[in-house]
C-alpha positions in Angstrom: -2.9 -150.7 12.1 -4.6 -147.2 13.1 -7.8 -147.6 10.8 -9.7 -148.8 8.2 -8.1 -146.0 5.6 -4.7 -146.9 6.7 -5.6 -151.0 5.7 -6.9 -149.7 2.5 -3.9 -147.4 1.8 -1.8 -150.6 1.6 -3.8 -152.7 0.3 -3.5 -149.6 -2.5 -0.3 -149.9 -2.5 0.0 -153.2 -3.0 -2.4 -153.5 -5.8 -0.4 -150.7 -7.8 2.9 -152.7 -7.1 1.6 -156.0 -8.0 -0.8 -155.2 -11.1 0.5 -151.6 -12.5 -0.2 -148.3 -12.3 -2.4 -148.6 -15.6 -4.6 -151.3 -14.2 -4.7 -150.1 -10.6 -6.0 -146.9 -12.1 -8.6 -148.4 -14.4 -10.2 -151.4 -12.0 -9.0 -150.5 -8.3 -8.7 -147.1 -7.9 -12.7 -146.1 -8.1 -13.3 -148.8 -5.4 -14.0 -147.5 -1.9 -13.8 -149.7 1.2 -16.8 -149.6 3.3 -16.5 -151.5 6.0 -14.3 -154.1 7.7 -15.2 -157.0 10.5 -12.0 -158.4 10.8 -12.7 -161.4 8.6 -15.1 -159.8 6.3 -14.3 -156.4 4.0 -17.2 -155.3 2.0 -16.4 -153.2 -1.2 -18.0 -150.4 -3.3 -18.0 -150.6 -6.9 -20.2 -150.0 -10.0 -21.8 -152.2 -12.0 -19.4 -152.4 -14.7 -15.9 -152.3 -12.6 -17.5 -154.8 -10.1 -18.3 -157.8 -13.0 -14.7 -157.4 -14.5 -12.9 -157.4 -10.7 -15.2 -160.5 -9.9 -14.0 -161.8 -13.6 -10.4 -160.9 -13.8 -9.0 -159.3 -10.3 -10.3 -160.9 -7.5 -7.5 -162.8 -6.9 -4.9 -159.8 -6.9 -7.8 -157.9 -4.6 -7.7 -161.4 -2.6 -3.5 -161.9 -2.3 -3.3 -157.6 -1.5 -5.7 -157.8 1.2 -3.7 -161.2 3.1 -0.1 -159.8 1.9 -1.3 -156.8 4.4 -3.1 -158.6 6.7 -1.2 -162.0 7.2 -4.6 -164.0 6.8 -7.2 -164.4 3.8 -10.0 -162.0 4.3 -13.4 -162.8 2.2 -14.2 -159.9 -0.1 -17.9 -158.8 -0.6 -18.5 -156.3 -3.3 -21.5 -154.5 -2.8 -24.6 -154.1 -5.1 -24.0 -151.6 -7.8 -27.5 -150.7 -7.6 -27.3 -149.3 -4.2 -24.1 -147.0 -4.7 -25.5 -145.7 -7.7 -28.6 -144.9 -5.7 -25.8 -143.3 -3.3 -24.0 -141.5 -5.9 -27.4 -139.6 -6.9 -28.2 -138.6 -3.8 -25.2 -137.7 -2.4 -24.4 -134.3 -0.9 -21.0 -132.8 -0.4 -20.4 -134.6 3.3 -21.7 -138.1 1.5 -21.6 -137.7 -2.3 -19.7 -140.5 -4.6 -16.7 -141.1 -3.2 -17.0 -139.8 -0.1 -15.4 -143.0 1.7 -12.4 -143.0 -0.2 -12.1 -139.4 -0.2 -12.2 -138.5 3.5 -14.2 -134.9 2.4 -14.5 -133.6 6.0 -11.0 -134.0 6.5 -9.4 -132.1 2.9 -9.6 -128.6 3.8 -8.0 -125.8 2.5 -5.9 -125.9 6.5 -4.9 -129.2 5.8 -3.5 -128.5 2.0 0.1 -128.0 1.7 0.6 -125.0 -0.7 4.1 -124.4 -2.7 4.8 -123.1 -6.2 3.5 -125.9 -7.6 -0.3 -125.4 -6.9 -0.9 -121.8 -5.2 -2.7 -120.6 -8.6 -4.9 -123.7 -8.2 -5.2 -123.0 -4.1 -5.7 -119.7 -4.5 -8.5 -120.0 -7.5 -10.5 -123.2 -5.4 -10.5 -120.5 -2.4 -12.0 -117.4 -4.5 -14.6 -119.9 -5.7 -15.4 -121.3 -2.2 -15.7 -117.4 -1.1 -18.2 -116.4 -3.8 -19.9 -119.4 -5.8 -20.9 -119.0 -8.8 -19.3 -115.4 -9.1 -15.3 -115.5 -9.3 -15.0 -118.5 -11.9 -17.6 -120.6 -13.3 -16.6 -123.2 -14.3 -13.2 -124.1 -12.4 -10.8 -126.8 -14.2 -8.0 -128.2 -12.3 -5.9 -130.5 -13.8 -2.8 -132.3 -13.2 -1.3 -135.9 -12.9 -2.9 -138.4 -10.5 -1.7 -137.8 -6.8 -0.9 -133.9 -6.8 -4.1 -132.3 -4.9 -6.8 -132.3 -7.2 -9.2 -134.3 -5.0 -7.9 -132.2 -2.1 -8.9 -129.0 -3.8 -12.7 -130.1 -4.5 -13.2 -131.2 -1.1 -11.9 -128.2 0.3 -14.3 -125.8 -1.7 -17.0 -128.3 -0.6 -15.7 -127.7 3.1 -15.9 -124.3 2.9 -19.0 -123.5 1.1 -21.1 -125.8 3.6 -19.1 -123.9 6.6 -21.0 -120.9 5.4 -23.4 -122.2 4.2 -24.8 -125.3 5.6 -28.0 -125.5 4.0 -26.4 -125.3 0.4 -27.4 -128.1 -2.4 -23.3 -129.4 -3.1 -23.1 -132.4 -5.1 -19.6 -134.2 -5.2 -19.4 -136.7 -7.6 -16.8 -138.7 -10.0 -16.8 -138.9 -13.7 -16.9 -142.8 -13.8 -20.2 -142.6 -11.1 -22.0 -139.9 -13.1 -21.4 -142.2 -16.1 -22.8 -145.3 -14.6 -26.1 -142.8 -12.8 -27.1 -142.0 -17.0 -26.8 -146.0 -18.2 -28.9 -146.8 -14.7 -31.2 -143.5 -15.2 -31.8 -144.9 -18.6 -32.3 -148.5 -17.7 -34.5 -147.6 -15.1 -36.2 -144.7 -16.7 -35.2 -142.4 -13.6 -33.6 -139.4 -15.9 -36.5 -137.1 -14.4 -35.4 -137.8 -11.2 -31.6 -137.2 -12.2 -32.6 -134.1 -13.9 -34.1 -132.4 -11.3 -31.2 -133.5 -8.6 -28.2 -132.1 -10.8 -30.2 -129.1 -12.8 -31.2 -127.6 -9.3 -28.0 -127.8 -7.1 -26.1 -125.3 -5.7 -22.6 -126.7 -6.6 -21.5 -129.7 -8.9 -18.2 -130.9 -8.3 -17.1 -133.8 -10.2 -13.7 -135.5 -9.9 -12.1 -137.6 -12.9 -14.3 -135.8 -15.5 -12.2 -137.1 -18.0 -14.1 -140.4 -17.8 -17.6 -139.4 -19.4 -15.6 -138.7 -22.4 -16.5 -140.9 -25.3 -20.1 -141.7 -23.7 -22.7 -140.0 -25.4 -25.7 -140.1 -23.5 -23.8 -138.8 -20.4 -22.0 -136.3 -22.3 -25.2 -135.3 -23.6 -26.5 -135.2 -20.1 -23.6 -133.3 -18.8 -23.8 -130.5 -21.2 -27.9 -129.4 -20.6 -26.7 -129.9 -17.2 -23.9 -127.8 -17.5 -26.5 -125.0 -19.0 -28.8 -125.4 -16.6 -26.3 -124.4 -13.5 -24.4 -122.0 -14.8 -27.3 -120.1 -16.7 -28.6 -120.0 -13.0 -25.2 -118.8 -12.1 -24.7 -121.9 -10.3 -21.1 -123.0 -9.6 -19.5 -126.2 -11.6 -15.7 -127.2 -10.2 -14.1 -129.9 -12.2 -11.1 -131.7 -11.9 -9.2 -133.8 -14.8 -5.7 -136.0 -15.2 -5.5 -133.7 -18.2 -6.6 -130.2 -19.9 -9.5 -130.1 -21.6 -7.8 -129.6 -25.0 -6.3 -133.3 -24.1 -8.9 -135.4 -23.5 -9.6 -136.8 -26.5 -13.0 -137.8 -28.1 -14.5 -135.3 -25.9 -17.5 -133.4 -27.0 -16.5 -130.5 -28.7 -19.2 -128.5 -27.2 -18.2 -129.7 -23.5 -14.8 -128.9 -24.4 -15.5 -125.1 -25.1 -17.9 -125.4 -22.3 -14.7 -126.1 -19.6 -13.0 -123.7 -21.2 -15.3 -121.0 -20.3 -13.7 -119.9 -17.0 -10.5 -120.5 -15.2 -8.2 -123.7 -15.9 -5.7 -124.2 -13.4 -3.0 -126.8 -13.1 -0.9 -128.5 -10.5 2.6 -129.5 -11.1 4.8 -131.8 -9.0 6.4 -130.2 -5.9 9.7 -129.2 -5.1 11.8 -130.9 -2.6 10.4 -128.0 0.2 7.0 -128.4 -0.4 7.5 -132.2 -0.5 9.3 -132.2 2.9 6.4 -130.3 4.2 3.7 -132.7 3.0 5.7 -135.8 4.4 6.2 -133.6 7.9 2.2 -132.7 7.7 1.1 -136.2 7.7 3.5 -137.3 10.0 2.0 -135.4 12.2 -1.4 -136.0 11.7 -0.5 -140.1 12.5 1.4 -138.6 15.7 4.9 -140.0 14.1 8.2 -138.4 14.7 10.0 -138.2 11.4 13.8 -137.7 12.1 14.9 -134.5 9.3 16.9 -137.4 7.5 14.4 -139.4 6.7 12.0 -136.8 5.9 14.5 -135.4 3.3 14.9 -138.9 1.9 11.6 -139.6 1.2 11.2 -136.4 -0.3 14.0 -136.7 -2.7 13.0 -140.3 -3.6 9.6 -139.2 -4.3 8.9 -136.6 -6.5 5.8 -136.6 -8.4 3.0 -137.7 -6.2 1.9 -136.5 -3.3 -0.1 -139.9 -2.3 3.1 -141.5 -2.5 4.4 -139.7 0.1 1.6 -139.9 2.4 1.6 -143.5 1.4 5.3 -143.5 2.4 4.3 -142.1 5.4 1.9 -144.1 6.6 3.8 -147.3 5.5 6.4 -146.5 8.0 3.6 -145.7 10.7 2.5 -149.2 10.4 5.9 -150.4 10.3 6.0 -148.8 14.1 3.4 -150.1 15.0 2.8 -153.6 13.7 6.4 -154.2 13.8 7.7 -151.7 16.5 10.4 -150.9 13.5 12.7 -148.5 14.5 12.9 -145.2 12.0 15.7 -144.7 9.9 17.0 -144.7 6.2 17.3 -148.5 6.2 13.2 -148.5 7.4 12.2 -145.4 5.1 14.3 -147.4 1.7 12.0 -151.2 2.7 8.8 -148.3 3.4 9.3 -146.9 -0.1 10.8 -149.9 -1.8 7.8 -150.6 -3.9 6.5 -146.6 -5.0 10.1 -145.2 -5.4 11.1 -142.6 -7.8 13.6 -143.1 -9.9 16.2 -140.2 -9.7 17.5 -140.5 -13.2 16.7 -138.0 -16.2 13.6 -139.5 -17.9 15.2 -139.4 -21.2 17.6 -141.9 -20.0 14.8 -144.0 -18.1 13.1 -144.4 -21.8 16.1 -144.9 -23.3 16.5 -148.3 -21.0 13.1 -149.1 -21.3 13.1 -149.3 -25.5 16.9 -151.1 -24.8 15.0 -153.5 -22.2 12.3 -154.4 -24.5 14.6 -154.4 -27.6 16.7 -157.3 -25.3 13.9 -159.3 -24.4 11.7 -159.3 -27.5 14.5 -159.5 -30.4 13.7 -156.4 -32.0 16.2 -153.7 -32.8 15.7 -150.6 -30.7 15.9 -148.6 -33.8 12.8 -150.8 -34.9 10.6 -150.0 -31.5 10.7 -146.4 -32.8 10.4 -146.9 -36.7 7.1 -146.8 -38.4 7.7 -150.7 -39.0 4.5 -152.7 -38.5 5.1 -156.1 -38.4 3.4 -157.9 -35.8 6.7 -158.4 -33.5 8.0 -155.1 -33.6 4.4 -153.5 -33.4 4.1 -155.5 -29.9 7.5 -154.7 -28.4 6.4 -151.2 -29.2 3.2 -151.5 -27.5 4.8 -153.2 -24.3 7.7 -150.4 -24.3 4.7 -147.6 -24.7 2.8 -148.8 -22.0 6.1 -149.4 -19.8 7.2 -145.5 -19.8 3.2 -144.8 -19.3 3.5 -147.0 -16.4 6.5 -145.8 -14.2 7.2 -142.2 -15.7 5.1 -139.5 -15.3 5.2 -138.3 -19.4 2.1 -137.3 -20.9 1.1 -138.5 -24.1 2.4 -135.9 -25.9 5.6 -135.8 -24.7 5.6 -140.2 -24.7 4.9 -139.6 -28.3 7.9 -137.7 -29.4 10.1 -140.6 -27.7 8.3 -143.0 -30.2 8.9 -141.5 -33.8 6.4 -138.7 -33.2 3.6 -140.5 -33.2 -0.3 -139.1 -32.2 -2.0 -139.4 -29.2 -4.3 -141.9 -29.8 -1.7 -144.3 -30.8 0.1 -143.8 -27.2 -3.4 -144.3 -25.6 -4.4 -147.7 -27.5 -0.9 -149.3 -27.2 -1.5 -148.3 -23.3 -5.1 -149.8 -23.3 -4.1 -152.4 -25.3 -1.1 -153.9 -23.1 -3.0 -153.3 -20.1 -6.1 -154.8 -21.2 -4.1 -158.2 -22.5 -1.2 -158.4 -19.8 -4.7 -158.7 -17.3 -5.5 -161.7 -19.5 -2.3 -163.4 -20.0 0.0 -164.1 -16.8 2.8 -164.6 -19.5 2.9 -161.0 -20.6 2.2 -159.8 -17.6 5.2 -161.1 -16.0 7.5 -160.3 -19.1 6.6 -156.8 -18.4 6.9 -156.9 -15.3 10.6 -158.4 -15.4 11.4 -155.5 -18.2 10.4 -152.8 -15.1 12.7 -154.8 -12.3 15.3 -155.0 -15.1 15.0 -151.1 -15.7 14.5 -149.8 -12.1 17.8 -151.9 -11.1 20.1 -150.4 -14.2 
């Protein structure tokens, strides 16, 4: 195994096969690896992510770590207290995330551009050229996996390039969130005040997460005002637009629609193939065209699944010494694997799944019918096309007798929240998915 990234990629991807998409994102993804003895990984996390893991995940984090290793590793998550000291004093080559995020390595050389994300390329490098000037603030939004990360580092790169004594802050939503409730606990706001009022550049990743939180919404918008009334850039990036993210202050909301929103759709099969060809040969791995074509039909919507592909067959190679072919690429992607089909007709086997296995007419999963059995095969069939399509709310509604957004979101929450808590559900759901991906 070539690092400690390329560990932590499959342990990733093992976590996302074994617990969901849903959960993966919520408790696993804002993790970042720090450092690994052999026997001993120690663990990032904040406060609030690292009591429930310890509560409720540890033994998925535990069984990932030895399906990818062969052996049980012990698992120390790190005090909270000193990563949110981190977070607030972070600058773009160590701000939050800046483990998992490999900044010094996302540059605007190293992103693949197509038709999918040249507007959003093309805006990141006009802000990196003249911050503060050309759009203030920059929104880029798009589903989980497509560049958006990518983007932010890049500007990062390049503003320090030319600048190397310029204030850049690089942060997460979910970090910023747990600086306010530890600034407030400890009575530090002063001290957070003056770090984020008076920076050069705030870029903040998964904004979408201080939605709903008061105080820090409260203490993003003055900081907000403060930068750009100094004509200080702001870049954010979201899973969503900001007329999407719901219970979000209405005054941030006009706020991030004050300059330039930019989204990132999927790629096409070129761009795709390019990506998978790109990270091949940053691991030094010949790719025969086959398999790079096969990957790239197989996976379509995110581009960390096909650098995850990627790197699963370089560690096939060399753990294994696995020879590279279709066969080797189908066992690589096995677990992350697009399904080819028209989504309608993925949905459609989903609410006929769930119908099978709960009892409940499929007209019923869609009718406004609230009894408590239909109400939870509709949740479980919600939360199953959230899981392993790439619909948004919106368009996840209109499969489900048209109903809002916030009814999508809690029968997603919901279902994740009690599948975590009840092996039972967990694996009835999980059977439904096998069940679907195998029609």
């Amino acid at each position: 195994m070539e690092s400690l990234k390329e560990m932590w990629a499959l342990v990733c991807e093992r976590l996302k096969s074994t617990c969901g998409e849903v959960i993966y994102d919520i408790w696993f993804k804002p993790l970042e690896i720090i450092s690994f003895d052999g026997t001993k990984v120690e663990i990032s996390a904040s406060e609030f992510v690292k009591r429930i893991i310890e509560q409720k995940f540890m033994s998925d984090l535990a069984d990932a770590f030895k399906s990818v290793m062969g052996f049980d590793i012990e698992i120390s998550l790190v005090d909270p207290n000193a990563v949110a000291k981190a977070a607030a004093t972070a600058q773009a080559s160590g701000g939050a995330g800046s483990t998992s995020l490999s900044i010094e390595k996302n540059t605007f050389e190293t992103f693949v551009v197509g038709s999918s994300n040249k507007f959003a390329h093309a805006a990141a490098q006009a802000v990196a050229a003249t911050p503060g000037a050309a759009y203030n603030p920059l929104f880029i939004y798009g589903n989980s996996g497509l560049g958006k990360t990518h983007l932010l580092c890049a500007i990062s790169n390049e503003i320090k390039s030319k600048n190397p004594n310029a204030d850049i802050i690089f942060t997460r939503g979910e970090d910023f969130v747990s600086l306010i409730v530890d600034g407030i606990k400890e009575k530090t706001m002063k001290e957070i005040h003056n770090k984020y009022r008076n920076c050069d550049v705030l870029l903040v990743d998964d904004i979408q997460f201080i939605a709903g939180k008061e105080s820090t919404q409260e203490e993003f918008f003055h900081t907000f005002n403060a930068l750009t009334q100094d004509g200080k850039q702001i870049v954010l990036a979201s899973d969503r637009a900001p007329k999407d993210i719901e219970i979000l202050d209405e005054r941030l909301r006009n706020r991030f629609e004050w300059g330039l929103i930019a989204d990132i759709q999927p790629p096409d099969i070129e761009t795709r193939m390019a990506i998978i060809q790109r990270k091949a040969d940053t691991l030094g791995l010949e790719l025969p065209p086959d398999v790079v074509q096969f990957i790239a039909e197989k996976i379509k919507a995110n581009i960390r699944q096909l650098e995850g592909a990627v790197k699963k067959i370089n560690a096939l190679v060399n753990i294994e010494g696995s020879l590279i072919n279709i066969a080797m690429a189908q066992n690589a992607i096995r677990d992350i694997m697009t399904d080819s089909r028209p989504v309608s007709s993925i949905v459609s086997n989903i609410i006929s799944e769930t119908s099978r296995t709960f009892g409940v007419p499929q007209a019923d999963i869609i009718s406004k019918k609230k009894d408590a059995k239909t109400a939870r095969a509709r949740q479980v069939a919600i939360y199953i096309v959230r899981e392993i399509t790439d619909l948004t709310q919106k368009e996840i509604s209109e499969y489900f007798g048209g109903r809002d957004r916030t009814t999508i979101l809690y029968s997603v929450e919901t279902i994740a929240k009690d599948s975590a808590n009840d092996p039972s559900l967990k694996k009835t759901i999980d059977k439904i998915i096998k069940n679907v991906q195998e029609q």
